[in-house]
C-alpha positions as CSV (number, residue, x, y, z in Angstrom):
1,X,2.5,39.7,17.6
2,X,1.1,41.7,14.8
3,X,-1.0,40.7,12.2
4,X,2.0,40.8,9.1
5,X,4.0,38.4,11.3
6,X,1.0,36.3,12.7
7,X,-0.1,36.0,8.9
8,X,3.7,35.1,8.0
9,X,4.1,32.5,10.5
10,X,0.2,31.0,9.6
11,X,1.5,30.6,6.0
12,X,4.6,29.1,6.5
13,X,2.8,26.3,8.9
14,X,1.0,25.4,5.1
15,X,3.8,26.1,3.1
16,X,4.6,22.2,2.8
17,X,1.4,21.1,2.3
18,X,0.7,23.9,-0.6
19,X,3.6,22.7,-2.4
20,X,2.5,19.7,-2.6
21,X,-0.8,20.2,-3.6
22,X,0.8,22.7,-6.3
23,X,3.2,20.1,-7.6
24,X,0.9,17.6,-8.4
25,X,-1.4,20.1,-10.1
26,X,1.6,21.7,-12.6
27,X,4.0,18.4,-12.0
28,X,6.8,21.9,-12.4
29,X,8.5,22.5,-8.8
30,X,9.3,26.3,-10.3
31,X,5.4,26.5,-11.0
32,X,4.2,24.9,-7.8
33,X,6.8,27.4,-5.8
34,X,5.2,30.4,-7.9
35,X,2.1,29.0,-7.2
36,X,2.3,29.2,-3.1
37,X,4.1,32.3,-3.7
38,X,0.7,33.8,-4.9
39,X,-1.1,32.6,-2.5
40,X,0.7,34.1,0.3
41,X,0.2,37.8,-1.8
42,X,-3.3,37.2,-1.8
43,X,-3.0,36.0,1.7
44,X,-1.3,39.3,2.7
45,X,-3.3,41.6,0.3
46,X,-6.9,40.7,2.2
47,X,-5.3,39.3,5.3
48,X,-7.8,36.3,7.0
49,X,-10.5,38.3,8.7
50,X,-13.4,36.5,8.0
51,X,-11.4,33.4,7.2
52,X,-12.6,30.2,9.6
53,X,-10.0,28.0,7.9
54,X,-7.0,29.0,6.3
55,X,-5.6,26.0,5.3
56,X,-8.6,25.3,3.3
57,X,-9.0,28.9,2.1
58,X,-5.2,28.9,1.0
59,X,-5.8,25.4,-0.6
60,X,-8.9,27.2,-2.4
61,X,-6.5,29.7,-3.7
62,X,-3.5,27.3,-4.5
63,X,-6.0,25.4,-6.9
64,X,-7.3,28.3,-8.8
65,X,-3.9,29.6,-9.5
66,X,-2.6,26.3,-11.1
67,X,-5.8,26.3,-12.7
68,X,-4.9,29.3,-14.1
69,X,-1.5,27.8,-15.2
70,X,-2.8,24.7,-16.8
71,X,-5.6,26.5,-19.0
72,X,-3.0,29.2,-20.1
73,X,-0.2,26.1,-20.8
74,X,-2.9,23.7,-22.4
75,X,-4.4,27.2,-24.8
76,X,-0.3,27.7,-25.7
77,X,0.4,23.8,-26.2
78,X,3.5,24.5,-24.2
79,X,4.9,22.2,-21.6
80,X,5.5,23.3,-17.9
81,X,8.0,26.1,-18.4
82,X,11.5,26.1,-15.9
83,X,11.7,28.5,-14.6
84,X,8.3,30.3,-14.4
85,X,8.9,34.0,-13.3
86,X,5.0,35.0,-13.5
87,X,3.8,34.7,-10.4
88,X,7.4,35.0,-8.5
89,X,7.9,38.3,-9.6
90,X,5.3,40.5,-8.4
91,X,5.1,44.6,-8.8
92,X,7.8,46.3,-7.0
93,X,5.1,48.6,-5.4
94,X,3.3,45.2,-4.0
95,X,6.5,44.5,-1.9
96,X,7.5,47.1,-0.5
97,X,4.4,46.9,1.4
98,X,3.7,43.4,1.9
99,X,5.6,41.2,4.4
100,X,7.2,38.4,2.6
101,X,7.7,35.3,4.0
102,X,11.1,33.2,3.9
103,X,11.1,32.0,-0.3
104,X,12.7,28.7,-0.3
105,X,15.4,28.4,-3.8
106,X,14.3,28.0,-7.0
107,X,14.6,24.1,-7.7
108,X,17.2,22.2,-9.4
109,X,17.1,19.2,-11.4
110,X,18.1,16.9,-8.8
111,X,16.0,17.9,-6.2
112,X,12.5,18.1,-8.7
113,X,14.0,14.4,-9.7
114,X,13.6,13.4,-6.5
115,X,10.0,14.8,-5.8
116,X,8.3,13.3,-9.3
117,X,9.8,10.2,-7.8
118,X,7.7,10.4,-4.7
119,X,5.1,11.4,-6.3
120,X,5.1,8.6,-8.8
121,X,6.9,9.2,-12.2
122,X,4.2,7.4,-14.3
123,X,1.2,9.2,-12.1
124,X,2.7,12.5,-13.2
125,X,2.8,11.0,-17.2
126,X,-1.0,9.8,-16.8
127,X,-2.1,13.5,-14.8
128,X,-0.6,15.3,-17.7
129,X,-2.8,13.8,-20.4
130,X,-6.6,15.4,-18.5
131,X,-7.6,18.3,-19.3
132,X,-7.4,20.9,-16.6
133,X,-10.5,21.2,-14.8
134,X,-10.4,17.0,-14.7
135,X,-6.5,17.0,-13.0
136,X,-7.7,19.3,-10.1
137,X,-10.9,17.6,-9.2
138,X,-8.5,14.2,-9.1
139,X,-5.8,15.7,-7.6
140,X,-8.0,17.8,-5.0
141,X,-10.8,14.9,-3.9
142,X,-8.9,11.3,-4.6
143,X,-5.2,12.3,-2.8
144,X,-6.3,15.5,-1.0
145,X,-9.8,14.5,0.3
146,X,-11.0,17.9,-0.4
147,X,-15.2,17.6,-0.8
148,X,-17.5,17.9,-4.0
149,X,-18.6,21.3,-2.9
150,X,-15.1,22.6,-2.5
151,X,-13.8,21.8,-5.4
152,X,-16.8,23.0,-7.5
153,X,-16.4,26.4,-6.3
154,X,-13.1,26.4,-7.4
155,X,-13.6,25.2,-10.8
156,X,-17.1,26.9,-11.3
157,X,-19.0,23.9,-11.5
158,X,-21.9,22.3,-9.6
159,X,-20.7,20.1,-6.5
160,X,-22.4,16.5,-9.5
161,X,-20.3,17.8,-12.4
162,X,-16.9,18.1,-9.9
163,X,-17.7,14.4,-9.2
164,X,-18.0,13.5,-12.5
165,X,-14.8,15.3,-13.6
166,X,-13.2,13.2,-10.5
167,X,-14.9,10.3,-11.5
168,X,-14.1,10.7,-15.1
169,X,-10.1,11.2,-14.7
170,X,-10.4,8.5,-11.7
171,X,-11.1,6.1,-15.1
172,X,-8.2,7.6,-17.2
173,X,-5.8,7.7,-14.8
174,X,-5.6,4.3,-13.5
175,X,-7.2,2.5,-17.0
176,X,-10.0,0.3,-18.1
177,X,-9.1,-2.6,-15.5
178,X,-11.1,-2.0,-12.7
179,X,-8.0,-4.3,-11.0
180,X,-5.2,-6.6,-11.3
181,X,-5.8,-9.6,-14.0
182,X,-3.9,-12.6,-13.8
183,X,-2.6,-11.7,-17.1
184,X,-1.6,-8.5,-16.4
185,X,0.0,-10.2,-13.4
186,X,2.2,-12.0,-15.3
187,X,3.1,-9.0,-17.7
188,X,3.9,-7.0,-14.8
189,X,6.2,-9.9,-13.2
190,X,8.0,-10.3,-16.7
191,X,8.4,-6.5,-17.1
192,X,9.9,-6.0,-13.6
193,X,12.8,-8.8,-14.2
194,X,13.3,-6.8,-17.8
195,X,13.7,-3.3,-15.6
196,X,15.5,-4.9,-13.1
197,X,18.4,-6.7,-15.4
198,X,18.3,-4.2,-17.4
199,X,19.2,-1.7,-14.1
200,X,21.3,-4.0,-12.6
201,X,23.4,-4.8,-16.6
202,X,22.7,-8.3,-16.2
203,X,22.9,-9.6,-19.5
204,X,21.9,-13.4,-18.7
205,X,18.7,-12.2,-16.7
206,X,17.8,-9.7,-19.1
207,X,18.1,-12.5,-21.8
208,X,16.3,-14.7,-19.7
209,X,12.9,-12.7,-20.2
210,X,13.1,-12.1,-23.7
211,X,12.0,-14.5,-27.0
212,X,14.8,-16.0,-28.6
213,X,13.5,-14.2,-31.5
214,X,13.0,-11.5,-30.0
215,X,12.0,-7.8,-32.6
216,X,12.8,-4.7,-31.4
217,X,11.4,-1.4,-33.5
218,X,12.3,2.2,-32.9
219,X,10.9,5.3,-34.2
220,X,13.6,7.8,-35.6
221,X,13.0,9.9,-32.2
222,X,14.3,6.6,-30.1
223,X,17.6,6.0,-32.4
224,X,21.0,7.6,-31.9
225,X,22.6,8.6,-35.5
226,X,22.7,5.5,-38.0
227,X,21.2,3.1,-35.5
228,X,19.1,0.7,-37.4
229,X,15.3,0.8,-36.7
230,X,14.6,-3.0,-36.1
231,X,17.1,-5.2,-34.5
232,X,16.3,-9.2,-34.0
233,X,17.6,-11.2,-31.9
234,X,17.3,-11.3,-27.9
235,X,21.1,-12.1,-27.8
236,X,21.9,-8.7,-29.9
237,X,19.3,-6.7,-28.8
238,X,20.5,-7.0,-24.8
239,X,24.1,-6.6,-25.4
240,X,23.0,-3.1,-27.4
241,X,20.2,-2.0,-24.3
242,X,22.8,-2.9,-21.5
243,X,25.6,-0.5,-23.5
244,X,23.0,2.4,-23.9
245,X,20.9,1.4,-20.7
246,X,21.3,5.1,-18.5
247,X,18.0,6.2,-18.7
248,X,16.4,3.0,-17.1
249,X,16.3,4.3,-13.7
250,X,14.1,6.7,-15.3
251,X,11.5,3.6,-16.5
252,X,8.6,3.1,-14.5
253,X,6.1,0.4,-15.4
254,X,2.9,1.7,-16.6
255,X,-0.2,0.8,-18.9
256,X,0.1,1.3,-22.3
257,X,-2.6,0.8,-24.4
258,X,-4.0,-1.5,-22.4
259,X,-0.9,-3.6,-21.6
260,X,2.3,-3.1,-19.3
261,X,4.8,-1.4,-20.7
262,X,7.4,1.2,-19.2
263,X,7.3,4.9,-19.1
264,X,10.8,7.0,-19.6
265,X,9.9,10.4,-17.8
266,X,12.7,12.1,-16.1
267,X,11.1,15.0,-13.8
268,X,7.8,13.5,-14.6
269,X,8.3,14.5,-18.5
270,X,7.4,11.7,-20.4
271,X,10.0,11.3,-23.8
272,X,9.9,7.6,-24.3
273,X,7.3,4.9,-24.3
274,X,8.3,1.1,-24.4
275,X,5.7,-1.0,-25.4
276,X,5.9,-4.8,-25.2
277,X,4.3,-7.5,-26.9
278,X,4.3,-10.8,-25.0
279,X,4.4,-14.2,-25.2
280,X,3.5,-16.0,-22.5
281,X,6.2,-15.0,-19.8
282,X,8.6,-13.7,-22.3
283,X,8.7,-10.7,-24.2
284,X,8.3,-11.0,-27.7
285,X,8.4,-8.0,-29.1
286,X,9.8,-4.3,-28.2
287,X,8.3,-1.1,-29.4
288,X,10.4,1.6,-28.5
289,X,8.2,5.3,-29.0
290,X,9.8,8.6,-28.8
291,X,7.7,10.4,-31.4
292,X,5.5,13.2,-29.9
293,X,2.5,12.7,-32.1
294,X,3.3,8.6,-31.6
295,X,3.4,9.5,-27.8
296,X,0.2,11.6,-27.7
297,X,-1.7,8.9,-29.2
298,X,-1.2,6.4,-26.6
299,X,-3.5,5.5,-23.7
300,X,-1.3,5.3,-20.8
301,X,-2.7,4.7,-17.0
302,X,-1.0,3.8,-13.8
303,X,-0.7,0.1,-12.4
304,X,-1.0,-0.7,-8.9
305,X,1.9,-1.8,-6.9
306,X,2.2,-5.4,-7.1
């Protein structure tokens, strides 16, 4: 077998586990694919002489290109663009000499729905708000168990300051709570019931968990035309959220600001926040966020699974 083909089939043996890498880097399946597309030019520009592992050296190269994609996204304030052409696209005189391996098609909604969910729709949210150099040491040590030293060549920093970027987003990502506490506990149990009658348009189980005097408050961004912007009662308020209830297999619980709440991120694109105030196993209150600049001002983090 020549080299070209020997290459080709090498690549395509890390083709999954680049994606996936990629993906949680951008959290854009057109971005992660133009990502691993990339690598395999660089792969077939220099071919793997020298190269004593090319999973890791492909890896390497995976990471620096999405860093490349975050810093230019975060410098723009754009969000993950579908779908990206820049890297997909390369010169005409690059490929007509470069073997290209098998491109897999451009992702649809359903399918990248089904990814961020398999991922984790909220880990996506909570990724999105570090800053790029903190996302890749994260992504890179705590769910690809790549070392200190690897990653700090990728992001031009010593092997101590990728640990502290890891260490740092480790803290933002999954909160202030170094673990479950019993009240959190019992937020979390409250909030799944609310998810799950909510789901399943189960009015008497949605009332269940909610204050008799229940307040519900939504930003203009959360309100379809002439909607009021507080509604009270639990009674009211379900038979509304069970009508206009399609986007709650979207919800994921999450920290917000500290307490549980639920995340609305379709794709892993946050556009509502619901935060709760509680009293004792009931909700008491409903903040409903939709706002960008309301949005960007919370502190979200993941929970564990309970």
């Amino acid at each position: 077998m020549n080299e070209p083909l020997w290459l080709a089939d090498r690549f395509e043996e890390n083709r999954g586990h680049l994606r996936a890498v990629a993906y949680r880097m951008t959290g854009s399946l057109a971005e992660a694919d133009d990502a691993v597309q990339e690598s395999w030019l660089r792969l077939s520009r220099s071919g793997a002489e020298g190269v004593e592992n090319l999973r890791a050296w492909l890896t390497t190269v995976v990471a620096r290109v999405c860093l490349d994609m975050l810093r230019a996204r975060k410098s723009r304030g754009e969000q993950p663009l579908e779908p990206s052409t820049a890297a997909s696209s390369p010169d005409p005189a690059d490929s007509a000499s470069e073997p290209a391996p098998p491109r897999e098609p451009r992702s649809d909604p359903e399918q990248e729905a089904l990814l961020a969910d398999s991922v984790g729709l909220a880990l996506l949210v909570v990724l999105d708000r570090l800053n790029p150099a903190e996302r890749l040491a994260f992504v890179l040590h705590d769910t690809f168990d790549l070392s200190f030293d690897q990653i700090g060549a990728v992001i031009g920093r010593s092997p101590a300051a990728a640990r502290q970027l890891a260490s740092r987003a480790r803290r933002r990502v999954r909160g202030a709570a170094a673990g479950p506490t019993p009240h959190l506990a019992r937020q979390r149990k409250t909030v799944d019931a609310f998810l799950a009658a909510l789901r399943a348009a189960d009015f008497d189980a949605l009332v269940s968990v909610l204050d008799p005097e229940l307040a519900v408050t939504a930003d203009a961004g959360a309100l379809p035309p002439g909607a009021p912007v507080e509604v009270r009662s639990a009674q009211v308020w379900a038979r509304q959220a069970i009508t206009l209830a399609r986007g709650a297999k979207f919800a994921r619980p999450a920290l917000v600001n500290g307490a549980v709440g639920l995340v609305l991120a379709p794709r892993g694109r946050l556009f509502r926040v619901l935060r709760f105030t509680f009293a004792g196993s009931k909700i008491a209150q409903i903040d409903v966020v939709a706002d960008p600049a309301r949005l960007h001002d919370l502190e979200l983090a993941i929970l564990e699974d309970a």
